[in-house]
mmCIF file as Biopython writes it, N, C-alpha, C and O atoms, coordinates in Angstrom:
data_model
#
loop_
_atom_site.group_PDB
_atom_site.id
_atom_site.type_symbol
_atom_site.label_atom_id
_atom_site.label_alt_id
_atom_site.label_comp_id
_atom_site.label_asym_id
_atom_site.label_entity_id
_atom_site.label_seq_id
_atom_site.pdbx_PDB_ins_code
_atom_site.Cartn_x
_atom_site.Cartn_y
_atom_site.Cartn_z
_atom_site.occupancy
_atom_site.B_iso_or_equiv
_atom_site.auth_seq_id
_atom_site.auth_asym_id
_atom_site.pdbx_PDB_model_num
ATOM 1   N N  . UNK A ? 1  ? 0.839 -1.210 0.000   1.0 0.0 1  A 1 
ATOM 2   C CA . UNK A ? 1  ? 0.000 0.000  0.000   1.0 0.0 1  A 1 
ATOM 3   C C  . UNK A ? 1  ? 0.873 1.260  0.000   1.0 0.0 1  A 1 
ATOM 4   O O  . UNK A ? 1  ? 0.443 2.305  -0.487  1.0 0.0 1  A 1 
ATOM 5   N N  . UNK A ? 2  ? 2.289 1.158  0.626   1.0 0.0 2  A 1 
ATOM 6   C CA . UNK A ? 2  ? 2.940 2.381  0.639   1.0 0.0 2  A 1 
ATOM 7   C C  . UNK A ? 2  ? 3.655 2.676  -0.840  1.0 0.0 2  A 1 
ATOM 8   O O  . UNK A ? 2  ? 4.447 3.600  -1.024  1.0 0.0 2  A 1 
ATOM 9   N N  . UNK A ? 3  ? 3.225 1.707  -1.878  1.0 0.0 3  A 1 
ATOM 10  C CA . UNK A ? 3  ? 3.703 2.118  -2.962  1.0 0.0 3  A 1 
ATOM 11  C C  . UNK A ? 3  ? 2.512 3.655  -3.891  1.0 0.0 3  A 1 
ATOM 12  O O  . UNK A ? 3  ? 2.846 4.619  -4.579  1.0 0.0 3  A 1 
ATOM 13  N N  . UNK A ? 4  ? 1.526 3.294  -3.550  1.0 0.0 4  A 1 
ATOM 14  C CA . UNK A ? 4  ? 0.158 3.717  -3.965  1.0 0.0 4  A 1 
ATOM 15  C C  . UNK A ? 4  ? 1.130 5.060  -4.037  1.0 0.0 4  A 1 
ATOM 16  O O  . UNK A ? 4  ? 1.820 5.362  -5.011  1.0 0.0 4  A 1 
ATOM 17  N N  . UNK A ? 5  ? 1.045 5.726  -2.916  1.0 0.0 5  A 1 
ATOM 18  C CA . UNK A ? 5  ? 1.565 7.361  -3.099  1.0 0.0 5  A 1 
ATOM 19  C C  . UNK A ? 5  ? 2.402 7.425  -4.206  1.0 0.0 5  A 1 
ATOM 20  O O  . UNK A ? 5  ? 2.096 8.100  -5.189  1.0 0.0 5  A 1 
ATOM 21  N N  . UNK A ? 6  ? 3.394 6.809  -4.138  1.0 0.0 6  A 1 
ATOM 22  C CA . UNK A ? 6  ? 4.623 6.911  -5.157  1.0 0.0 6  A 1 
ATOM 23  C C  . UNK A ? 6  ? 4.182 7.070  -6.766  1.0 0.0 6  A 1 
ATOM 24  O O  . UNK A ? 6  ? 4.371 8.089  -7.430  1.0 0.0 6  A 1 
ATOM 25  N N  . UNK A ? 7  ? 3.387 5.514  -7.374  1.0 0.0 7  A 1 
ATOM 26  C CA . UNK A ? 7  ? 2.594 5.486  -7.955  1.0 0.0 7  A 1 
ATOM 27  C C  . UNK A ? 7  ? 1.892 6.664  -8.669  1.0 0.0 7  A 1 
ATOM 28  O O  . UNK A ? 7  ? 2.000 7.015  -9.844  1.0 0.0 7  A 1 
ATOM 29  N N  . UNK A ? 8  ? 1.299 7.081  -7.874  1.0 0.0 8  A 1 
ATOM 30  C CA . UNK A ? 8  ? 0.235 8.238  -8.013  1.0 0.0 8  A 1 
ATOM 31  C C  . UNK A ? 8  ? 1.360 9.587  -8.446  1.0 0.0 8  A 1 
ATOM 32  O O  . UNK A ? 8  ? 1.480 10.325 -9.424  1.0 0.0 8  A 1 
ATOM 33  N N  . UNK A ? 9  ? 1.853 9.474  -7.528  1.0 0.0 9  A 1 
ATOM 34  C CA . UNK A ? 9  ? 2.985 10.879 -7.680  1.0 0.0 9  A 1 
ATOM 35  C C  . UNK A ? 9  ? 3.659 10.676 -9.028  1.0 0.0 9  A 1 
ATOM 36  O O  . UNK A ? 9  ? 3.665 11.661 -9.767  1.0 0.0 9  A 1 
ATOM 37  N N  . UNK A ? 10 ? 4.150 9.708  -9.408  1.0 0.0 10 A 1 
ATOM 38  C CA . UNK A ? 10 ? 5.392 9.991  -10.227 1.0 0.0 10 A 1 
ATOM 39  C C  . UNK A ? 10 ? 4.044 9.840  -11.693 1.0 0.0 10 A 1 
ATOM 40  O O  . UNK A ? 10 ? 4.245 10.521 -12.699 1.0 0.0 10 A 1 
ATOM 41  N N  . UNK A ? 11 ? 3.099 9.155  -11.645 1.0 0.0 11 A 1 
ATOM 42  C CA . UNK A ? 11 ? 2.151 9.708  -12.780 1.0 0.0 11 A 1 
ATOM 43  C C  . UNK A ? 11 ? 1.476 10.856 -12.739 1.0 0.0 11 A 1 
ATOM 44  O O  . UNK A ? 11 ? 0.836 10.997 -13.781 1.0 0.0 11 A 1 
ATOM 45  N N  . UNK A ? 12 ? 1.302 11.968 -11.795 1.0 0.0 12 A 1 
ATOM 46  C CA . UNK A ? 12 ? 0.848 13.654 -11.499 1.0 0.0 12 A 1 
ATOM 47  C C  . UNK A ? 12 ? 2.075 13.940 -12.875 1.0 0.0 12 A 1 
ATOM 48  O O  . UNK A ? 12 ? 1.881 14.186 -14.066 1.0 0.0 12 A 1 
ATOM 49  N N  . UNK A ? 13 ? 3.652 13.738 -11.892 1.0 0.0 13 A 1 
ATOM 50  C CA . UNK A ? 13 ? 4.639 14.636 -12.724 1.0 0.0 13 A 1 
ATOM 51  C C  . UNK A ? 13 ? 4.746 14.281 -14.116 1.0 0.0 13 A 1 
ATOM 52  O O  . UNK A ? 13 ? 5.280 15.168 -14.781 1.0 0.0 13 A 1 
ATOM 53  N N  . UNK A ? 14 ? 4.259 12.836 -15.024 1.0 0.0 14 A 1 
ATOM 54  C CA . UNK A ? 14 ? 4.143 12.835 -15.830 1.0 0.0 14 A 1 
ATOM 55  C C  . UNK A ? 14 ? 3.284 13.519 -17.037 1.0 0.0 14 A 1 
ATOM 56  O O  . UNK A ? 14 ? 3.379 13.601 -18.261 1.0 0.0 14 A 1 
ATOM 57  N N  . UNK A ? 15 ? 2.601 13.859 -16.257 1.0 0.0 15 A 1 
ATOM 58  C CA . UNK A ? 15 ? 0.884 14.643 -16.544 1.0 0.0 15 A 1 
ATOM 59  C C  . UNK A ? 15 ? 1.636 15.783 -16.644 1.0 0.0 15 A 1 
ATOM 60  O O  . UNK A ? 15 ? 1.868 16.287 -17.743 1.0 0.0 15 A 1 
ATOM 61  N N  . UNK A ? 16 ? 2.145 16.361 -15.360 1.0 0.0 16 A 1 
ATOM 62  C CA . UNK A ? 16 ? 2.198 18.095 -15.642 1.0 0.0 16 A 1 
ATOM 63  C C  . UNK A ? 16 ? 3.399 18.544 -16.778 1.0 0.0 16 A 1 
ATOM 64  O O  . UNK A ? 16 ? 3.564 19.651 -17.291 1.0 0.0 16 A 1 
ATOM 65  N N  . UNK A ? 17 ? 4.370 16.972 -17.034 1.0 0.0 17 A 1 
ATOM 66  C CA . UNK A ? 17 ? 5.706 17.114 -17.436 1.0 0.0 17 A 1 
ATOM 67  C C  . UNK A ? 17 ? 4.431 17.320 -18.910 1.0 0.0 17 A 1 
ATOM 68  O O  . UNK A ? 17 ? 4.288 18.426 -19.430 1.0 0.0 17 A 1 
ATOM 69  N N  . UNK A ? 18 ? 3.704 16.201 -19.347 1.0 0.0 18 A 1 
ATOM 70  C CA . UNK A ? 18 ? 3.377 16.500 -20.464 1.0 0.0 18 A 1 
ATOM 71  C C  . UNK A ? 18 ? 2.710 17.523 -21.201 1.0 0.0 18 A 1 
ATOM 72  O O  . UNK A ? 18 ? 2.797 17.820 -22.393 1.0 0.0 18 A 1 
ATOM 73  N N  . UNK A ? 19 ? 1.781 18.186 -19.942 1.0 0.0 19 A 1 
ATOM 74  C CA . UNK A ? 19 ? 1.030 19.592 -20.321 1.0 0.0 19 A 1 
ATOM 75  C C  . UNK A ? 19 ? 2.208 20.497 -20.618 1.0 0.0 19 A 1 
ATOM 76  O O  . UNK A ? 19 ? 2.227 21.207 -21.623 1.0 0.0 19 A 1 
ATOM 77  N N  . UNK A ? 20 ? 3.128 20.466 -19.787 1.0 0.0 20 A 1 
ATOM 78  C CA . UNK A ? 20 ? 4.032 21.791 -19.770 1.0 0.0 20 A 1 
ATOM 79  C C  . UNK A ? 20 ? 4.374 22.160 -21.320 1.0 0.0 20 A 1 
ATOM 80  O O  . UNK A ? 20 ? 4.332 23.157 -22.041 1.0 0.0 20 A 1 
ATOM 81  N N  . UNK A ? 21 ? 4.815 20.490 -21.440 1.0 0.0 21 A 1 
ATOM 82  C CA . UNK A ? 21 ? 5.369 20.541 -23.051 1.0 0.0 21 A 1 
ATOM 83  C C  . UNK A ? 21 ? 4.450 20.776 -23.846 1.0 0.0 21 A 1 
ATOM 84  O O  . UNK A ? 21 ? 4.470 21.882 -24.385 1.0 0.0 21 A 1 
ATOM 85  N N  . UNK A ? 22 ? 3.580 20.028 -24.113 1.0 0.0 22 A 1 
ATOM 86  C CA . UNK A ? 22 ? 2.196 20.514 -24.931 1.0 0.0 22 A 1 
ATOM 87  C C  . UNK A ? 22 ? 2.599 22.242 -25.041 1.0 0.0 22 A 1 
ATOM 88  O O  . UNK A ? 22 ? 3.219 22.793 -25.950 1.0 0.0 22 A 1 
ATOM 89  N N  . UNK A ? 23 ? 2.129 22.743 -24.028 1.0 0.0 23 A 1 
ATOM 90  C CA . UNK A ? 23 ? 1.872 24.103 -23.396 1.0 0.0 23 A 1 
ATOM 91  C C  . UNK A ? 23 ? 2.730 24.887 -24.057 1.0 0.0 23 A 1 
ATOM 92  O O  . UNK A ? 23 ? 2.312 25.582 -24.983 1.0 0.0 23 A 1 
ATOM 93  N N  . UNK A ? 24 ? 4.045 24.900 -23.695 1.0 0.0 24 A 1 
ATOM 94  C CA . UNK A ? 24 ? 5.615 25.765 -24.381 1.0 0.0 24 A 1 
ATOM 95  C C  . UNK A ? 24 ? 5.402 24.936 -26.040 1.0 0.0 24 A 1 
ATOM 96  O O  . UNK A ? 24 ? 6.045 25.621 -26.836 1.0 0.0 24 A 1 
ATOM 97  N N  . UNK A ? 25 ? 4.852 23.943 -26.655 1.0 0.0 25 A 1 
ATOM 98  C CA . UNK A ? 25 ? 4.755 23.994 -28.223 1.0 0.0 25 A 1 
ATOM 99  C C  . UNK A ? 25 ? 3.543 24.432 -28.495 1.0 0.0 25 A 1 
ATOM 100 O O  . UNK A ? 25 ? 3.543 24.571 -29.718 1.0 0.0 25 A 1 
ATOM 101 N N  . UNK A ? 26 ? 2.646 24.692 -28.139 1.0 0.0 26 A 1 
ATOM 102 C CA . UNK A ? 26 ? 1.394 25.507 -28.054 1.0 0.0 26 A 1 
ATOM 103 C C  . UNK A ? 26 ? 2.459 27.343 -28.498 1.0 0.0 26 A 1 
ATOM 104 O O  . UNK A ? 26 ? 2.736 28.031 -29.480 1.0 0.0 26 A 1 
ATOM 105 N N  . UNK A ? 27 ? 2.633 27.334 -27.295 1.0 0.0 27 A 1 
ATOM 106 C CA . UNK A ? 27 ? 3.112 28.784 -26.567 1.0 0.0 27 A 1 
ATOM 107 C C  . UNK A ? 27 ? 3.712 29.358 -27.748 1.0 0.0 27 A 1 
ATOM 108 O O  . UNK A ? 27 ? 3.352 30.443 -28.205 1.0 0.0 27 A 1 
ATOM 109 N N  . UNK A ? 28 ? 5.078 28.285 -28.495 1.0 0.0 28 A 1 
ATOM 110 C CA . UNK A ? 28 ? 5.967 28.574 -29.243 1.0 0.0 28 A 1 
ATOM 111 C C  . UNK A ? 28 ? 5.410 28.932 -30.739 1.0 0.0 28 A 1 
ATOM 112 O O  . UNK A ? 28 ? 5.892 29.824 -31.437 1.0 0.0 28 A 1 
ATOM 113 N N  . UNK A ? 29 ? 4.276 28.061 -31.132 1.0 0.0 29 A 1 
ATOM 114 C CA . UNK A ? 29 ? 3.425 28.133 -32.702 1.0 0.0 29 A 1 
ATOM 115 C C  . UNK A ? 29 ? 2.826 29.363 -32.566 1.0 0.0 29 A 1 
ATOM 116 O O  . UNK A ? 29 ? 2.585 30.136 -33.493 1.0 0.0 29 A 1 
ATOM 117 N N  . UNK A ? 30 ? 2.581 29.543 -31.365 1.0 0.0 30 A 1 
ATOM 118 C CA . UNK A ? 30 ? 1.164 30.840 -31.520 1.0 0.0 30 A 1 
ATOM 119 C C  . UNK A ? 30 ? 2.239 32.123 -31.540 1.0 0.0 30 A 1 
ATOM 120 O O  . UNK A ? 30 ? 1.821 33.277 -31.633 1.0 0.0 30 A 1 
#
């Protein structure tokens, strides 16, 4: 069960890692 947090966490930073990027090639076209 004490993996769950970890888990969870290191797929958030994948998420925000991927918006960011999205976001700055968004940012960069426009």
């Amino acid at each position: 069960m004490k993996h769950d947090w970890l888990q969870l966490t290191s797929h958030a930073l994948m998420a925000v890692l991927t918006l960011g990027t999205l976001a700055l090639l968004v940012y960069a076209f426009v």
